[in-house]
Structure formats: C-alpha cells, structure tokens
Backbone bond lengths (Angstrom), bond angles and torsions (degrees), N, CA, C in turn:
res aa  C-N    CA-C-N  psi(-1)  N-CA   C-N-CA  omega(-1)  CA-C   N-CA-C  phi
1 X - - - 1.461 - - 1.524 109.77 -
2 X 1.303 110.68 135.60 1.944 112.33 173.54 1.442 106.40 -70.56
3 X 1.243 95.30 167.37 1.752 99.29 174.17 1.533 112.58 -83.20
4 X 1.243 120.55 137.95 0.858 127.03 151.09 1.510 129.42 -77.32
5 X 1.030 127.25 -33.05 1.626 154.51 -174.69 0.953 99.07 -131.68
6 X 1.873 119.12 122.62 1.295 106.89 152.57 2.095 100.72 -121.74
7 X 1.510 112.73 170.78 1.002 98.72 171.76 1.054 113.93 -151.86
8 X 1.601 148.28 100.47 1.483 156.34 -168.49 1.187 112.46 -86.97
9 X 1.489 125.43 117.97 1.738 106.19 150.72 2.033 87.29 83.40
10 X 0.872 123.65 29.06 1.731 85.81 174.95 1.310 109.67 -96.98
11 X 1.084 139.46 132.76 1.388 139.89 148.03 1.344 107.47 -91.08
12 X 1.888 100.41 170.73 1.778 107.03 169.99 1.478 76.33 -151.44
13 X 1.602 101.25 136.88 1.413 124.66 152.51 1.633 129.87 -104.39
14 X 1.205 130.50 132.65 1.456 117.35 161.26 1.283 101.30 -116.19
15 X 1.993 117.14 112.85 1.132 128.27 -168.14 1.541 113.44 50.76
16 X 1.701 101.60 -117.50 1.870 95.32 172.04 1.204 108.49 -119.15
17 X 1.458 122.60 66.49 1.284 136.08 -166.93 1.610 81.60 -134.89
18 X 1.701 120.00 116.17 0.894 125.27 169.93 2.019 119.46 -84.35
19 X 0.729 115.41 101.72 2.148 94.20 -169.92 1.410 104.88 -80.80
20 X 1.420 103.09 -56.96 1.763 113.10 -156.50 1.869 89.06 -110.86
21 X 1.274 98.31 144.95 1.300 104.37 -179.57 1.482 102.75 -144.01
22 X 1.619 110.52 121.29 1.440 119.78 175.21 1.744 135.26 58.37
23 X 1.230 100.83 21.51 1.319 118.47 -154.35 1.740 94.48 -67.63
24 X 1.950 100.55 132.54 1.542 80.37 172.23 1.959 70.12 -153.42
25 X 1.510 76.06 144.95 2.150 98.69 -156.65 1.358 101.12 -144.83
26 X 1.456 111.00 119.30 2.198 105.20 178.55 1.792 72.52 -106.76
27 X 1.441 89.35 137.84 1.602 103.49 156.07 1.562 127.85 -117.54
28 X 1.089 136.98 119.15 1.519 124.38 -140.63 1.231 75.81 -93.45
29 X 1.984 110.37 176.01 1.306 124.86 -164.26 1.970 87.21 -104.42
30 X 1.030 93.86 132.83 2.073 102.28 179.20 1.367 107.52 87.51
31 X 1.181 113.54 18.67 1.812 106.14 161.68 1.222 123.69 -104.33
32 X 1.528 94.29 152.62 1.806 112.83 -169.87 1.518 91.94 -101.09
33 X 1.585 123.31 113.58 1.563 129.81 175.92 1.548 100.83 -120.83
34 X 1.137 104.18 152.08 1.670 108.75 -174.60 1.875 86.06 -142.34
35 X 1.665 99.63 108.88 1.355 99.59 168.24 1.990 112.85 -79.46
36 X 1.171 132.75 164.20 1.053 152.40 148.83 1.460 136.20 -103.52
37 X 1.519 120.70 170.54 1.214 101.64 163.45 1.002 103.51 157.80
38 X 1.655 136.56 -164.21 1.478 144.87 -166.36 1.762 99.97 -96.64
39 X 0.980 144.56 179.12 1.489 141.59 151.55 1.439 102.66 -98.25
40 X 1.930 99.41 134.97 1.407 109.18 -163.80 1.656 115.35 77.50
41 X 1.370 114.52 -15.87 1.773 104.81 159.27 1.321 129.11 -44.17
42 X 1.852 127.90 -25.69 1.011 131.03 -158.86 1.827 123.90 97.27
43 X 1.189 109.24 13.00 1.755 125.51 167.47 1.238 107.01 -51.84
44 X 1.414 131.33 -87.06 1.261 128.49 154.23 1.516 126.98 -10.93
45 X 1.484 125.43 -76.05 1.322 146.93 -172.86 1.668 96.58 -35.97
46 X 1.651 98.27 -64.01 1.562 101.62 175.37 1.564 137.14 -41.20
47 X 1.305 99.16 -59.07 1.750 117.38 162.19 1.519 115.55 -47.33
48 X 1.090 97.96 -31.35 1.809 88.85 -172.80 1.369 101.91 -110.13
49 X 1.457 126.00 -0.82 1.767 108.30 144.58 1.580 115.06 -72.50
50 X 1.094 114.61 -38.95 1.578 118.82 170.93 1.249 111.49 -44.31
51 X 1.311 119.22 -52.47 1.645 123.96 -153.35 2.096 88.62 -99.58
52 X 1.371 112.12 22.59 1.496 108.90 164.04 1.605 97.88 51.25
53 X 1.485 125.48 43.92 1.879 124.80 150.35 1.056 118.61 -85.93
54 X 1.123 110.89 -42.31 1.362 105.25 -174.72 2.002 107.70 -137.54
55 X 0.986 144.53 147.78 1.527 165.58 -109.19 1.747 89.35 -121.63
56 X 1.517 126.53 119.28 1.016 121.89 172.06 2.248 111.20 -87.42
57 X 1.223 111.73 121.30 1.200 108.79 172.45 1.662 119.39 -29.16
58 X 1.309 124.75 -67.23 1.122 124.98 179.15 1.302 122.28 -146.82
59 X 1.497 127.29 173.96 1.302 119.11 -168.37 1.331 121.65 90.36
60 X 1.524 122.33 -178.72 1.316 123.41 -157.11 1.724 107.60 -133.83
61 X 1.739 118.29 124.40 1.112 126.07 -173.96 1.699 104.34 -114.34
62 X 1.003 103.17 129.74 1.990 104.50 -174.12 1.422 100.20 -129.73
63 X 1.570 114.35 118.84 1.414 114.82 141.40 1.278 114.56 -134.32
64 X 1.717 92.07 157.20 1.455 126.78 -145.76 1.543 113.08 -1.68
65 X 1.463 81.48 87.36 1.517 123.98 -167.18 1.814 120.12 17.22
66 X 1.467 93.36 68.91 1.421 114.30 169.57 1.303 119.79 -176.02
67 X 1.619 88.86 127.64 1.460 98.39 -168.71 1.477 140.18 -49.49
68 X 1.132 126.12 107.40 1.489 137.55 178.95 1.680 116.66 -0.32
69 X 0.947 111.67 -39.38 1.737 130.65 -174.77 2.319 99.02 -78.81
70 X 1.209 100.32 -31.03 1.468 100.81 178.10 1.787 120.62 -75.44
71 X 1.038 93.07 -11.11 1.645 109.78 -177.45 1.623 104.04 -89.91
72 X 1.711 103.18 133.43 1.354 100.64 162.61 1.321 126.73 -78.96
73 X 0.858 121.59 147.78 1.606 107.66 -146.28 1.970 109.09 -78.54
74 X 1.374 120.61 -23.45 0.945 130.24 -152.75 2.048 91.40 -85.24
75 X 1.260 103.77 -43.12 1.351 120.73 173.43 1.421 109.42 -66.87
76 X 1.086 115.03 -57.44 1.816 108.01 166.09 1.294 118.23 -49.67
77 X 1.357 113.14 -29.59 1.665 83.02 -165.09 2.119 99.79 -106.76
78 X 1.428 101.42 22.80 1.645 111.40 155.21 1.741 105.94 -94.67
79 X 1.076 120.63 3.04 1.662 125.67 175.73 1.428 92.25 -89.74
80 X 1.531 114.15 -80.25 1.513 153.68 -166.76 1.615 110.19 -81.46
81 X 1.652 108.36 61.94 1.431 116.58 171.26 1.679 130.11 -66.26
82 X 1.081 134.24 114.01 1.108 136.98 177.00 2.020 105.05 -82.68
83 X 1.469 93.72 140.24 1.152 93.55 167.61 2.107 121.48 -136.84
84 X 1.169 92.11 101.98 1.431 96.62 -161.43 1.846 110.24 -57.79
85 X 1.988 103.67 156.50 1.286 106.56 165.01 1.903 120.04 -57.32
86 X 1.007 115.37 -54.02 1.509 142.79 178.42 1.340 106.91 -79.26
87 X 1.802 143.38 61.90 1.371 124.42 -173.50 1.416 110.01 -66.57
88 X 1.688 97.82 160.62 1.471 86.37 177.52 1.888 95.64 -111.91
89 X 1.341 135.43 105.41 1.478 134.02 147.14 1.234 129.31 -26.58
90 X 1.298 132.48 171.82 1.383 110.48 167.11 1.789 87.07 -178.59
91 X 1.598 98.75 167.90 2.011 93.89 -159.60 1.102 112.04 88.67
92 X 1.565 120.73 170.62 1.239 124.23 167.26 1.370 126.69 -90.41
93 X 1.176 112.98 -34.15 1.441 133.01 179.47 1.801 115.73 -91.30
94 X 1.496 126.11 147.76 1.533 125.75 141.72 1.076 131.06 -28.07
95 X 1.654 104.99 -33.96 1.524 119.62 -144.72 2.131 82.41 -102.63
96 X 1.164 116.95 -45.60 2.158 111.28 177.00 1.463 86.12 -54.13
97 X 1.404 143.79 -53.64 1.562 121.36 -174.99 1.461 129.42 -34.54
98 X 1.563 102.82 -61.20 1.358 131.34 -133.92 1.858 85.11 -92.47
99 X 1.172 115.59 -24.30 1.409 125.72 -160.93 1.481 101.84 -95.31
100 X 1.534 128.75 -11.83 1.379 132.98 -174.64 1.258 112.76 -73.54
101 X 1.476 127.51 -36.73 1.342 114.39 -153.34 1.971 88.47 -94.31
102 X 1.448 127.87 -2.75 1.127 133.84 -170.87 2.137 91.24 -82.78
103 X 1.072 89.52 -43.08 1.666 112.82 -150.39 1.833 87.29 -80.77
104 X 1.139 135.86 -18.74 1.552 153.54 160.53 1.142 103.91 -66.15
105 X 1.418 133.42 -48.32 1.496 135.66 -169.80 1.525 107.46 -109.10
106 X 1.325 117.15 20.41 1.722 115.72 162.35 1.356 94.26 55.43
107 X 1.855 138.24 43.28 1.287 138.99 163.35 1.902 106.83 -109.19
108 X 1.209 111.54 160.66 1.037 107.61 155.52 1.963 113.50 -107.22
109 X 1.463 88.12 141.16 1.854 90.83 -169.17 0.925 118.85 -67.33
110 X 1.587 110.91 162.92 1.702 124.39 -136.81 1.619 79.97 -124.09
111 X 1.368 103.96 81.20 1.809 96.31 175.54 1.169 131.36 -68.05
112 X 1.349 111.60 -19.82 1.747 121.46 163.68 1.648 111.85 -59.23
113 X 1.201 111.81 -35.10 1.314 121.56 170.88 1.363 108.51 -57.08
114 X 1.425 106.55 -66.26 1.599 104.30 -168.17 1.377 117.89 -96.32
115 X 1.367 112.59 12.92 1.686 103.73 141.74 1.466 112.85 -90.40
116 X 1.276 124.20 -23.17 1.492 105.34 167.17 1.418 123.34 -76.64
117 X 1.454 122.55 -5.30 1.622 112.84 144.20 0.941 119.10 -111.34
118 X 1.558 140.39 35.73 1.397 126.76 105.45 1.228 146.56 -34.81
119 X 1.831 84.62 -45.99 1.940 95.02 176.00 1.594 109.71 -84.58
120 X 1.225 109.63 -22.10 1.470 96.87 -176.94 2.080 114.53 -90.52
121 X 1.347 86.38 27.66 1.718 96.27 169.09 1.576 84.28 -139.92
122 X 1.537 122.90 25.03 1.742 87.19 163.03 1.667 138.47 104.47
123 X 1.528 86.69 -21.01 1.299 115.38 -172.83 1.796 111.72 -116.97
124 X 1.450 126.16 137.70 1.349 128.26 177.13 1.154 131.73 -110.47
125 X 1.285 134.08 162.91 1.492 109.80 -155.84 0.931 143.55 -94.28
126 X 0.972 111.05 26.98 1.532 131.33 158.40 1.312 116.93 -78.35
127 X 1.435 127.43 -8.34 1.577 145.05 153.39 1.612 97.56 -44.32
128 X 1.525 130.84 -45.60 0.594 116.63 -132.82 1.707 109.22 -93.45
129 X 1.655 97.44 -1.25 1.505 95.95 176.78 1.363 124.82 -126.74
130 X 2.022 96.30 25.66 1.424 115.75 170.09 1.402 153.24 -91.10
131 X 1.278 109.64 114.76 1.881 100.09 -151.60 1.166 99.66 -59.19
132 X 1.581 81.77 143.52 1.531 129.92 156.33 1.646 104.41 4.10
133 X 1.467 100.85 -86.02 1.673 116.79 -171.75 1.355 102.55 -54.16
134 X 0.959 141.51 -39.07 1.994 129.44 -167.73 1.135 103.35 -98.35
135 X 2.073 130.50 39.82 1.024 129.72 -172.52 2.158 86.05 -113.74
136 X 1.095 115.95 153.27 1.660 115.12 167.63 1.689 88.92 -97.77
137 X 1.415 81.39 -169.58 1.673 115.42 -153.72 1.464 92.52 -59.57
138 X 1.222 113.17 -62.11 1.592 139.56 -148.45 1.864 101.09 -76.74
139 X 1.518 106.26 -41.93 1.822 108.03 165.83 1.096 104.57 -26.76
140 X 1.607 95.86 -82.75 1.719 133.93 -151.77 1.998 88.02 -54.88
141 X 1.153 114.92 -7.05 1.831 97.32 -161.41 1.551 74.14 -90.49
142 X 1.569 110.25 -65.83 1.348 92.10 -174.91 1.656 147.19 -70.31
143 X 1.160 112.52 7.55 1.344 114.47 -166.91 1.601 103.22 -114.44
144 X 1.833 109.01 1.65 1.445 128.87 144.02 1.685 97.90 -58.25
145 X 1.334 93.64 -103.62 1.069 110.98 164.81 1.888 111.64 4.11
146 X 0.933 133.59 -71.93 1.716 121.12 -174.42 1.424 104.53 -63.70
147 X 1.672 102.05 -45.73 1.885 106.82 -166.18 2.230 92.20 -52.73
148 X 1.195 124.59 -42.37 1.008 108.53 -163.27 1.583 96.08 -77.12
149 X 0.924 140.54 -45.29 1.674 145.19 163.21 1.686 123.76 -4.50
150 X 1.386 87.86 -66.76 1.788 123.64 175.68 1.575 111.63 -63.43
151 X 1.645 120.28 -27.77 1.399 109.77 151.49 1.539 119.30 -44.36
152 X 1.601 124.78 -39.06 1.561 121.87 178.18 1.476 91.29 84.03
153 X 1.756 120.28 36.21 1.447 95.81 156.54 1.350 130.43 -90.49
154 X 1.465 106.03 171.92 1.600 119.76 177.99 1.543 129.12 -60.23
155 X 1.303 105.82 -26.84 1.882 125.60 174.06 1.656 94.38 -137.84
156 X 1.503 113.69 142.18 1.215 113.52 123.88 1.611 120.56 -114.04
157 X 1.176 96.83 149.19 1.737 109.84 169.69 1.651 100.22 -98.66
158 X 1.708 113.91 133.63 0.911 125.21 -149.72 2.029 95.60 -145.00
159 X 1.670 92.10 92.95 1.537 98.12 -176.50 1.782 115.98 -91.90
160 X 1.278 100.34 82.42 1.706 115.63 -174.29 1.297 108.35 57.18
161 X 1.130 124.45 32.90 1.350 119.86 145.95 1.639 144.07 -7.11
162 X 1.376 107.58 -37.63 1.155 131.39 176.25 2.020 109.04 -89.07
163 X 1.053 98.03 -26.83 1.647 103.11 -154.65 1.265 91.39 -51.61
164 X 1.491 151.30 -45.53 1.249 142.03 -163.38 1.250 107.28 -66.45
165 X 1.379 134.59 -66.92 0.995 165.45 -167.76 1.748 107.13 -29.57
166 X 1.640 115.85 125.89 1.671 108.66 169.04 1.627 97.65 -78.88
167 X 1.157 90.55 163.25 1.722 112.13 -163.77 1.925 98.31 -53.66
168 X 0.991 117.83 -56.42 1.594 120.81 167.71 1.193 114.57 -20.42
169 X 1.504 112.43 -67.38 1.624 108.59 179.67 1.490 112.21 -102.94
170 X 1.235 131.02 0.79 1.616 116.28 130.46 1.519 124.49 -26.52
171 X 1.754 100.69 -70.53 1.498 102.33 -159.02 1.723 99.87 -66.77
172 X 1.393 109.01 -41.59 1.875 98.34 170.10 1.532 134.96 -42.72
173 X 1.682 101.85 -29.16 1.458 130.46 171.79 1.287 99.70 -46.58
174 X 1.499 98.51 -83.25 1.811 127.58 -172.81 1.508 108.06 -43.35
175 X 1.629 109.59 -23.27 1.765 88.43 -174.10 1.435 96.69 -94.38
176 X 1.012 115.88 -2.16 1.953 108.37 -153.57 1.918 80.18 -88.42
177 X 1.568 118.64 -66.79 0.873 125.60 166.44 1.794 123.16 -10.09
178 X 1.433 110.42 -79.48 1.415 121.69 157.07 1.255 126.43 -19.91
179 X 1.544 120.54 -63.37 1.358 153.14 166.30 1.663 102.77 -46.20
180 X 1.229 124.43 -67.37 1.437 111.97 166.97 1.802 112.62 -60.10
181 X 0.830 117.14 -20.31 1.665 116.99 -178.01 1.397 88.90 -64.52
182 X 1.591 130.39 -102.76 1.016 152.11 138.06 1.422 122.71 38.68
183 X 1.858 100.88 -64.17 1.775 109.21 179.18 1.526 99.28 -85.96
184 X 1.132 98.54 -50.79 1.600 101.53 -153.45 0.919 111.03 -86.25
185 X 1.453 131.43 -14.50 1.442 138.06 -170.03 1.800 113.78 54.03
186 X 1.583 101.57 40.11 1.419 123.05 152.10 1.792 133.48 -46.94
187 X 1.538 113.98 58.57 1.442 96.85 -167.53 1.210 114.96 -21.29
188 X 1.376 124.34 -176.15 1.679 128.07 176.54 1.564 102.99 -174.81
189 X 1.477 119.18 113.18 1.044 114.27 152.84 1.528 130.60 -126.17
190 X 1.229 111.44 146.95 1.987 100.35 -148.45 1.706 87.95 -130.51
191 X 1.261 100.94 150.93 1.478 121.10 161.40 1.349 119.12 -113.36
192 X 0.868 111.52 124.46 1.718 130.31 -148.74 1.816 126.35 -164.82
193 X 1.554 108.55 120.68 1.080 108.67 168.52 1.199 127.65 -91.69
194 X 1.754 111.02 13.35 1.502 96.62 -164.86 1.880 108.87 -115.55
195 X 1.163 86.84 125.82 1.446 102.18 168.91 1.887 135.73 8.52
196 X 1.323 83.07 -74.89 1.525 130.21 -173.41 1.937 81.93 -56.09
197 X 1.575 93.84 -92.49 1.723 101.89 -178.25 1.441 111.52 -13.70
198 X 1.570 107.89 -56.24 1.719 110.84 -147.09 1.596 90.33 -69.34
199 X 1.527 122.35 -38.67 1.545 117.98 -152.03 1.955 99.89 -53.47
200 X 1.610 98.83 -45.63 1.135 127.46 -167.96 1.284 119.06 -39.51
201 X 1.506 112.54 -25.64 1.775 140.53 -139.17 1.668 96.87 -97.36
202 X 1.501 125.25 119.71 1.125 135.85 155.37 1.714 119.43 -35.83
203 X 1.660 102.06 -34.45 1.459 103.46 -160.39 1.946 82.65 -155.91
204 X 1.167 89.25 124.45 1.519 108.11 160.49 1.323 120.90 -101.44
205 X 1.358 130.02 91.31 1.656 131.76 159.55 1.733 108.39 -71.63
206 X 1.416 99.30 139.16 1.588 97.13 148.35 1.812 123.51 -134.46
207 X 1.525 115.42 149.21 1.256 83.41 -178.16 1.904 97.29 -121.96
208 X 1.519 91.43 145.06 1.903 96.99 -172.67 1.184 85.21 -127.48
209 X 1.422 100.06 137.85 1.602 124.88 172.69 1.421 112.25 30.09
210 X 1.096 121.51 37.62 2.050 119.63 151.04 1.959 73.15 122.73
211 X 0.446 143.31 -33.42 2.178 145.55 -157.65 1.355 91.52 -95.58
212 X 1.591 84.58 136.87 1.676 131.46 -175.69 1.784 108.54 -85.13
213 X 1.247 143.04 93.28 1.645 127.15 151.20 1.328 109.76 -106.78
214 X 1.547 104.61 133.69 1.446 115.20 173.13 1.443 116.70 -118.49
215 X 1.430 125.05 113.31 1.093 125.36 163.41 1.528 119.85 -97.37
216 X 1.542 108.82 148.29 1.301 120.06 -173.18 1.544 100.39 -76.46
C-alpha cells in the first residue's frame, strides 16, 4: 500500500516543553492503525497535528503527496476527520447533526443512508429525531461519530471513541468501523486501550514519552 501520510522529523514544542520528538510515520492509504500509549505520552498531540489543529514545530507532514501547508485548511480537515472523546453536538435534534455534512455539500440528506448508519452503530431511527439533551454519553459519541463519517473523508482520527461504550456496542462500533476500512478504503487511526481493537489493527503505533514505535 502507498502512503497516504507521511511524516519526517516532526516535533511539537510548548515553549521548552518538548512532547513529540522526531516522529517519522508512513501511513498507507486503507489501514486500520490503533495507536497506544501512556496518558500524557502525546497520542492526542499527534492526531491533531495530522488532522491540521494544532501547528507542528518542525519537520515535514505529506498528504497524498502534498504538503500539509498546501491544503486549505477547511477542505483538509473534510479529508482528515477528527473524531473527539467528549463530542461537542449542537441543534436541537440528531437529525440538525446528521443533516450538516449534507447541508456543507449544497445536498439534500440521504436519510436512508443515515439511518443505515445509525443502525450499524446500534442505534434506530427514531434516534434520529431525538433531542440533543435525552441523548447518553455513548449516543452523542456515536451519532458524532456518523455526522463526522458522512463528510466521506479519506482518514478519520479516532480519539477513544470506543471508551464510553459497553462492550456490545463497542464491538458493533469496531465492525461498522472495519467495514468502512475494508469497503471504502477509509484510513482509520484509533487510540485505544483495548485489547480486542489493538489485536484487530493492521499496524500498531505506540507513542512513549514524545517517541514514535511502529509495529507491523
């Protein structure tokens, strides 16, 4: 597989607080990676130079083979989806979410579509016309989770996604997830402590104390 991501040399500094040190990472295009690591290693820090949040100190970030700085940023980061632990919703309804990334592309939404990834995270459709507030922890993770989906990007970065989740609709998570890896050739890279996930993982990264190891 080519890279999709490559990354040489990156550091990130805050002041003289070194985090990430020397990081250099090929990420092929259609891989399932499950990073690891200590809390406070820099897991996070990493993902969100990728996903263009925050400004890497130095070094060189490439996708599909062009440099990070050539992308408008608003358009990159519908390639390069982030998907946070804590989403933030917004609207009254499931249904102002799920309807944004349609309402971004001057479409009207394909609700057959997005009740069938409702159900394939677990949820039925009648989710789909339930406010905001009478959603739990684990909804709102996933019904983030699709709204960022339905952009049709090329990677998502996936910051414990699962952690809320009872093991039931974890493993439904993990297959739907897979399934876009798989069909769509959805990069995917996840931060994750759990077991199960990592075995699953094409490519195991970990990052310890600011340092990059990648096992195949």
């Amino acid at each position: 597989m080519n890279s999709l991501i490559s990354l040489e040399k990156v550091n990130y500094k805050i002041s003289d607080q070194h985090i990430l040190h020397d990081i250099d990472w090929q990420i092929p295009a259609g891989a399932h990676i499950t990073l690891t690591g200590p809390s406070g290693g820099g897991k996070s820090t990493l993902l969100r130079i990728i996903a263009s949040m925050i400004s890497k100190t130095s070094g060189t970030l490439i996708f599909d083979g062009q440099p990070i700085e050539s992308y408008d940023p608003i358009m990159y980061r519908r390639q390069v989806s982030y998907c946070f632990q804590q989403p933030t919703l917004f609207g009254e309804t499931v249904a102002d979410n799920l309807a944004f990334p349609y309402q971004i592309r001057k479409q009207v939404m394909d609700t057959q579509r997005v009740v069938t990834a409702l159900n394939n995270v677990g949820l039925s459709e009648r989710t789909l016309h339930q406010p905001i507030i009478e959603l739990s922890g684990g909804e709102r993770q996933r019904v983030a989770l699709i709204r960022n989906i339905l952009f049709l990007p090329k990677v998502l970065l996936l910051d414990e996604v699962t952690a809320g989740l009872d093991e039931n609709n974890k493993q439904i998570v993990h297959a739907w997830l897979r399934q876009l890896n798989e069909q769509d050739h959805v990069t995917t890279i996840m931060i994750t402590h759990d077991a199960t996930e990592i075995a699953a993982a094409d490519q195991l990264a970990k990052v310890i104390a600011g340092r990059l190891e990648v096992h195949a």
